[in-house]
C-alpha positions in Angstrom: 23.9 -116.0 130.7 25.8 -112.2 131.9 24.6 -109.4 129.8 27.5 -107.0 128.6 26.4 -103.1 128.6 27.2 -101.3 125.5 29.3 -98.4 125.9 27.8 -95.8 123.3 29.2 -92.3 123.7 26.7 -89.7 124.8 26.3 -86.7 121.9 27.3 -83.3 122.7 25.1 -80.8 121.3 27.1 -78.0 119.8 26.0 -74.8 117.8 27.7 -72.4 115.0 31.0 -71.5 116.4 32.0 -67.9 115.4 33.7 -68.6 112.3 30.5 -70.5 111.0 28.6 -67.7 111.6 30.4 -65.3 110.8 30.7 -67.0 107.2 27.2 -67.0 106.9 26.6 -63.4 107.6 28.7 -62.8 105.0 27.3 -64.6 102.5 24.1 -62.9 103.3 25.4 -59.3 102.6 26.7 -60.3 99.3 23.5 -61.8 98.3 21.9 -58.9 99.6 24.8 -56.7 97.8 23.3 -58.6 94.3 20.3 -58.2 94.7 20.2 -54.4 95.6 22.4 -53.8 92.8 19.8 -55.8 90.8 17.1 -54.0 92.4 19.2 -50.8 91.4 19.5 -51.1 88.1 16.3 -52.5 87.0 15.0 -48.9 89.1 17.3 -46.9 86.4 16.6 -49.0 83.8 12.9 -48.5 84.3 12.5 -44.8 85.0 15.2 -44.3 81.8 12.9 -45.8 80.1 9.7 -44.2 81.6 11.2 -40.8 80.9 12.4 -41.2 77.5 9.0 -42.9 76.2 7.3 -39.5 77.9 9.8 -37.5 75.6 9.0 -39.2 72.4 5.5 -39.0 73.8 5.7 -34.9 73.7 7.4 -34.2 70.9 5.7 -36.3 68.6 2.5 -34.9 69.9 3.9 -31.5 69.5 5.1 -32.0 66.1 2.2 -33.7 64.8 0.0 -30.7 66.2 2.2 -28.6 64.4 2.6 -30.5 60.9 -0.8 -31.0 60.3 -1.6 -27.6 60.9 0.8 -25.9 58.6 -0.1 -28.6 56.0 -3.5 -27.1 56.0 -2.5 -23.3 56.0 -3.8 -21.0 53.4 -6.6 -23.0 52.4 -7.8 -21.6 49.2 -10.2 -24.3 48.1 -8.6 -24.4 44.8 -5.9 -25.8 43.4 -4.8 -22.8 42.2 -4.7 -19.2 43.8 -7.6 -17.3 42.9 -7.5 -14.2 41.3 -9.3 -11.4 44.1 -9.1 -11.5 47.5 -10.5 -9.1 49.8 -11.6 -8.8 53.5 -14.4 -6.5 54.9 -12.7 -7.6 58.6 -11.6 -4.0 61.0 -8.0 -4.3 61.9 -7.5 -6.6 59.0 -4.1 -5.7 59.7 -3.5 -6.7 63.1 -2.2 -10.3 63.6 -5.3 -12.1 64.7 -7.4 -10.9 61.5 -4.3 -10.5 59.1 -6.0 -13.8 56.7 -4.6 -11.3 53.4 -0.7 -11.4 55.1 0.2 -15.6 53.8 -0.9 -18.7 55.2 2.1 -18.2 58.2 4.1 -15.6 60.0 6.6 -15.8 62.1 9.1 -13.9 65.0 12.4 -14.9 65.4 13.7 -14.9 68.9 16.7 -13.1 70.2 18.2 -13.2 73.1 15.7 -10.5 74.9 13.2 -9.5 71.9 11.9 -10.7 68.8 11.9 -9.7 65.4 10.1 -8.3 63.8 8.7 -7.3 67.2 6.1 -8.8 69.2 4.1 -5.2 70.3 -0.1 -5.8 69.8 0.3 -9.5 70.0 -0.6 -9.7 73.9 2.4 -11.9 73.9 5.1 -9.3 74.2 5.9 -10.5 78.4 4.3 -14.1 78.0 6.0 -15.9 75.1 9.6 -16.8 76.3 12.4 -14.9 74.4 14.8 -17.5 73.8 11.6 -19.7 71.4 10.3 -18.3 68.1 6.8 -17.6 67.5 4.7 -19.6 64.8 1.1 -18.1 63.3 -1.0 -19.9 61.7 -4.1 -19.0 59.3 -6.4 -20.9 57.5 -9.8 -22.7 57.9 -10.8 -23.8 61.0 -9.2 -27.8 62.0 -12.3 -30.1 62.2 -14.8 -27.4 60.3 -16.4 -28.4 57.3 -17.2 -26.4 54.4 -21.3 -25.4 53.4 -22.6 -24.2 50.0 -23.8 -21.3 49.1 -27.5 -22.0 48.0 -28.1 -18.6 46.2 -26.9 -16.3 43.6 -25.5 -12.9 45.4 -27.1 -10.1 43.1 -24.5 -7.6 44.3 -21.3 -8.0 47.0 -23.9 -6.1 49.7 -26.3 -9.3 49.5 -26.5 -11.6 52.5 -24.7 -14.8 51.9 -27.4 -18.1 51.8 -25.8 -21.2 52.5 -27.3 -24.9 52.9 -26.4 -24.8 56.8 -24.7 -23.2 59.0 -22.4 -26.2 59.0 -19.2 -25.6 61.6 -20.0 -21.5 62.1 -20.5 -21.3 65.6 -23.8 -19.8 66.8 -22.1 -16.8 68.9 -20.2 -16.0 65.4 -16.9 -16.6 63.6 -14.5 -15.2 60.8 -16.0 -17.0 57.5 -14.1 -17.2 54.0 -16.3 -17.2 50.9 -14.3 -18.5 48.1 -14.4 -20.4 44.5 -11.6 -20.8 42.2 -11.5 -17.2 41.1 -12.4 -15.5 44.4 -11.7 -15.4 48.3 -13.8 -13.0 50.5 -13.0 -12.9 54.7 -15.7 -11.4 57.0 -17.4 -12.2 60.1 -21.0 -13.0 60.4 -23.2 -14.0 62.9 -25.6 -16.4 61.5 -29.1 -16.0 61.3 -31.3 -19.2 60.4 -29.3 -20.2 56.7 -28.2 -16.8 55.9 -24.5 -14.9 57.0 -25.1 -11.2 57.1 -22.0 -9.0 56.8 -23.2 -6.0 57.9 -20.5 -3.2 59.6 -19.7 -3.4 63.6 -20.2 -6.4 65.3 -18.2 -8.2 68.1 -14.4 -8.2 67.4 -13.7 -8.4 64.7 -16.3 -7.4 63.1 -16.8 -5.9 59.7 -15.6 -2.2 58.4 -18.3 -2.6 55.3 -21.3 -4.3 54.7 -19.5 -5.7 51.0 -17.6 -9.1 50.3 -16.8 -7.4 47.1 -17.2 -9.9 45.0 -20.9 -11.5 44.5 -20.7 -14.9 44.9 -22.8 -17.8 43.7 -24.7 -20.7 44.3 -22.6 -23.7 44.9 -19.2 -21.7 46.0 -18.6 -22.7 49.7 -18.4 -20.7 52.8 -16.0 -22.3 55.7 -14.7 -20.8 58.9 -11.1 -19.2 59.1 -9.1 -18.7 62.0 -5.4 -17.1 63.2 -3.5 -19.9 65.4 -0.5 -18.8 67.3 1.8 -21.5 68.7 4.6 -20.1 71.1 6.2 -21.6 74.5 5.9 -20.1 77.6 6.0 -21.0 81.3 3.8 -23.7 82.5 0.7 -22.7 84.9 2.2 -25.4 86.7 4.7 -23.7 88.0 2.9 -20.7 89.8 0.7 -20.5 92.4 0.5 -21.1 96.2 1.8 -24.9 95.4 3.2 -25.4 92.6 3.6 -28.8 91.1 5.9 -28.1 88.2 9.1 -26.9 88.9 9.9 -23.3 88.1 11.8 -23.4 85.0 9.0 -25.3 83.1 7.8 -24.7 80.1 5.0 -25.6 77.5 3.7 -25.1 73.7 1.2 -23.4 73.6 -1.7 -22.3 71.1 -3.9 -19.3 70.8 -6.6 -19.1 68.1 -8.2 -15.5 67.3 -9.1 -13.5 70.2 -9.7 -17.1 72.0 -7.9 -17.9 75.6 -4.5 -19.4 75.2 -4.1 -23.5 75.7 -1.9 -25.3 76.9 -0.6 -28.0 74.2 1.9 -30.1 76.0 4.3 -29.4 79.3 8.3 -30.1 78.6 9.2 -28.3 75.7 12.1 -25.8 76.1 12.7 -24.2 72.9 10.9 -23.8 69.2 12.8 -22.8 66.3 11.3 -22.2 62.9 12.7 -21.3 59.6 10.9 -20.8 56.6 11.2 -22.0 53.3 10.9 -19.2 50.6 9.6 -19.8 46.8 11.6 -16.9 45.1 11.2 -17.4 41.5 7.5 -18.6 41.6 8.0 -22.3 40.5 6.5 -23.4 43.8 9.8 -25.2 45.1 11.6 -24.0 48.0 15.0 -22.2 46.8 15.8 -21.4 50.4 15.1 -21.1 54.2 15.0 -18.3 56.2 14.8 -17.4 59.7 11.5 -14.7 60.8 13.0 -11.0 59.6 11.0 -8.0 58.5 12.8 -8.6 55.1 10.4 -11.7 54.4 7.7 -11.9 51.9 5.1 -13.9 53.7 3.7 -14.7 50.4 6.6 -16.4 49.1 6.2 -19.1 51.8 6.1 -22.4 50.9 7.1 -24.7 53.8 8.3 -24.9 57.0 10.9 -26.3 59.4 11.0 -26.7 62.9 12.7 -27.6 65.6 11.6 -28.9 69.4 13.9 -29.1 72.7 11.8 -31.7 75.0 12.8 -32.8 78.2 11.3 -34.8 81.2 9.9 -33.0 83.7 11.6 -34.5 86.8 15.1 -35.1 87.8 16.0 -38.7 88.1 19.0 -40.7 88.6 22.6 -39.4 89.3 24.0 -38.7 85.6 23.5 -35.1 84.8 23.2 -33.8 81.1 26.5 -32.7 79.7 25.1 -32.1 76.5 25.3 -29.6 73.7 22.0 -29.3 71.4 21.6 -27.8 68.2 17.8 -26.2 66.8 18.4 -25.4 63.0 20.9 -22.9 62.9 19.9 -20.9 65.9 22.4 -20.3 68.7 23.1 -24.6 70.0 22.1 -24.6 73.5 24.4 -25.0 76.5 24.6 -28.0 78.6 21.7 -27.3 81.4 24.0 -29.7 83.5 20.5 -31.3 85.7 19.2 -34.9 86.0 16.9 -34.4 82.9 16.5 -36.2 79.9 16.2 -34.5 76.7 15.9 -34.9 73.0 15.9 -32.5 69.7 12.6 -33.0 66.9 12.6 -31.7 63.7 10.0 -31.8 60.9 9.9 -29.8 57.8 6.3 -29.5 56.3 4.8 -28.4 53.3 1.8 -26.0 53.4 -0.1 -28.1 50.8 -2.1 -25.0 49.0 1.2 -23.6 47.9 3.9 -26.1 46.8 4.3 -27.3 43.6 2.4 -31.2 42.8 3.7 -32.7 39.4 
């Protein structure tokens, strides 16, 4: 029997033709177009984020800082004012050792200066012009009181106490007080007893008298003048800086103490003050820092905080107009920067009224 050969067709082999493969790049750039723009976005989304959280971060920080310091201004011990107060302190009128001049103080900045000026505060060329300045007085955050263990026969008497609790060893500003009396002076402790004696380390005393003899179970507790200003972040000086140059922080400086740095990013502080005028312990109204102000009549206080981030990011820049209280509103800076405004108004505990 004849075989018949099958006639099968060889295959060709063929690759993309030009069109093919030029369909296919193009598919690939718009995936890679998506995913970019994905990759993009997620990047803005993420450091929007990032910087925003870091600026609710710092002024929440700042503000709490603040707050619960005013809130414990003037601490009298009592709830009532006493009677007497006197201080045996030298330069009890110069801002650090002022604890007779109201819980706070302020200085309202201007464009160039402050009022009421700055001179003898060692802040005169540091604190920036355009931020108000906040003091501070009452007992020491974190101390604790200690009792007084015996009977002062006259106001010359050393001060006994049970320990020397939170007064440092080197020596600190003390208040004596009870609900009739409050007496400032420093001391230097010396086993359980504060002598009062004049001289001494800064302070130090003018006379060896708290003026009022005080007796056993009144307290003793440390005292000390904060002041919270911005300036220009250590950051941004030096060989290399790692700030950039227009940065600024809160600050706080406590008695004759160094400075410290609080928290980097805030721009501005503004402050008014609200003023008990007819002596029911409410606020009737607020005030900006003037050399018309009773200190004493203070009864609360608002502020206001300017944070931004510290870096630049994305390509939107800030077209926005921010208002502190009443004080001049602040231009657009026009940079990459996120910002926000914080405001608090607190009460300074020891003088409002509690029903």
């Amino acid at each position: 029997m004849q075989r018949r050969a099958l006639n099968v067709p060889s295959r060709v082999a063929a690759g993309f033709s030009l069109v093919e493969l030029m369909v296919a790049i193009t598919l690939s750039l718009l995936l890679l177009t998506g995913v970019v723009a994905i990759f993009s976005s997620s990047r803005v989304s993420y450091e929007t984020t990032n910087q925003l959280s870091r600026v609710q971060e710092t002024g929440r920080f700042a503000l709490e800082q603040l707050s619960r310091h005013i809130r414990s201004a003037g601490f009298a011990g009592c709830a009532r004012a006493p009677n007497f107060i006197s201080t045996a302190l030298n330069n009890a009128t110069q801002l650090p050792w002022d604890f007779m001049g109201g819980p706070v103080r302020g200085f309202d900045a201007g464009a160039s200066s402050f009022t009421p000026a700055l001179t003898g505060t060692g802040l005169e060329t540091i604190a920036s012009p355009n931020s108000d300045v906040l003091v501070v007085r009452g007992a020491r955050l974190e101390s604790e009181p200690t009792l007084i263990t015996t009977d002062m026969a006259t106001p010359q008497a050393p001060v006994v106490v049970a320990n020397t609790g939170s007064i440092r060893a080197t020596g600190d500003v003390v208040m004596a007080y009870n609900c009739e009396a409050q007496a400032f002076f420093y001391t230097v402790p010396s086993g359980t007893s504060l002598p009062h004696g004049p001289g001494g380390t800064s302070p130090g005393n003018a006379v060896a008298s708290t003026s009022y003899p005080f007796r056993t179970n009144d307290e003793v507790i440390p005292v000390e003048t904060v002041v919270y200003y911005v300036a220009a972040s250590p950051g941004t000086t030096g060989a290399n800086p790692t700030l950039p140059a227009d940065t600024r922080s809160l600050y706080r400086r406590a008695g004759a103490d160094a400075a410290e740095e609080l928290v980097q990013g805030v721009e501005q502080m503004q402050v008014e003050y609200g003023l008990d005028t007819t002596g029911d312990r409410i606020v009737d109204s607020y005030s900006v820092a003037t050399a018309a102000i009773n200190w004493q009549q203070v009864i609360a206080v608002r502020i206001a905080l300017l944070v931004r981030s510290l870096d630049q990011y994305g390509t939107d820049r800030d077209t926005r107009t921010y208002q502190l209280l009443n004080a001049p509103a602040v231009t657009p800076p026009g940079d990459r920067r996120l910002r926000e405004v914080f405001t608090a108004t607190v009460s300074i505990r020891n003088r409002v009224r509690v029903d």
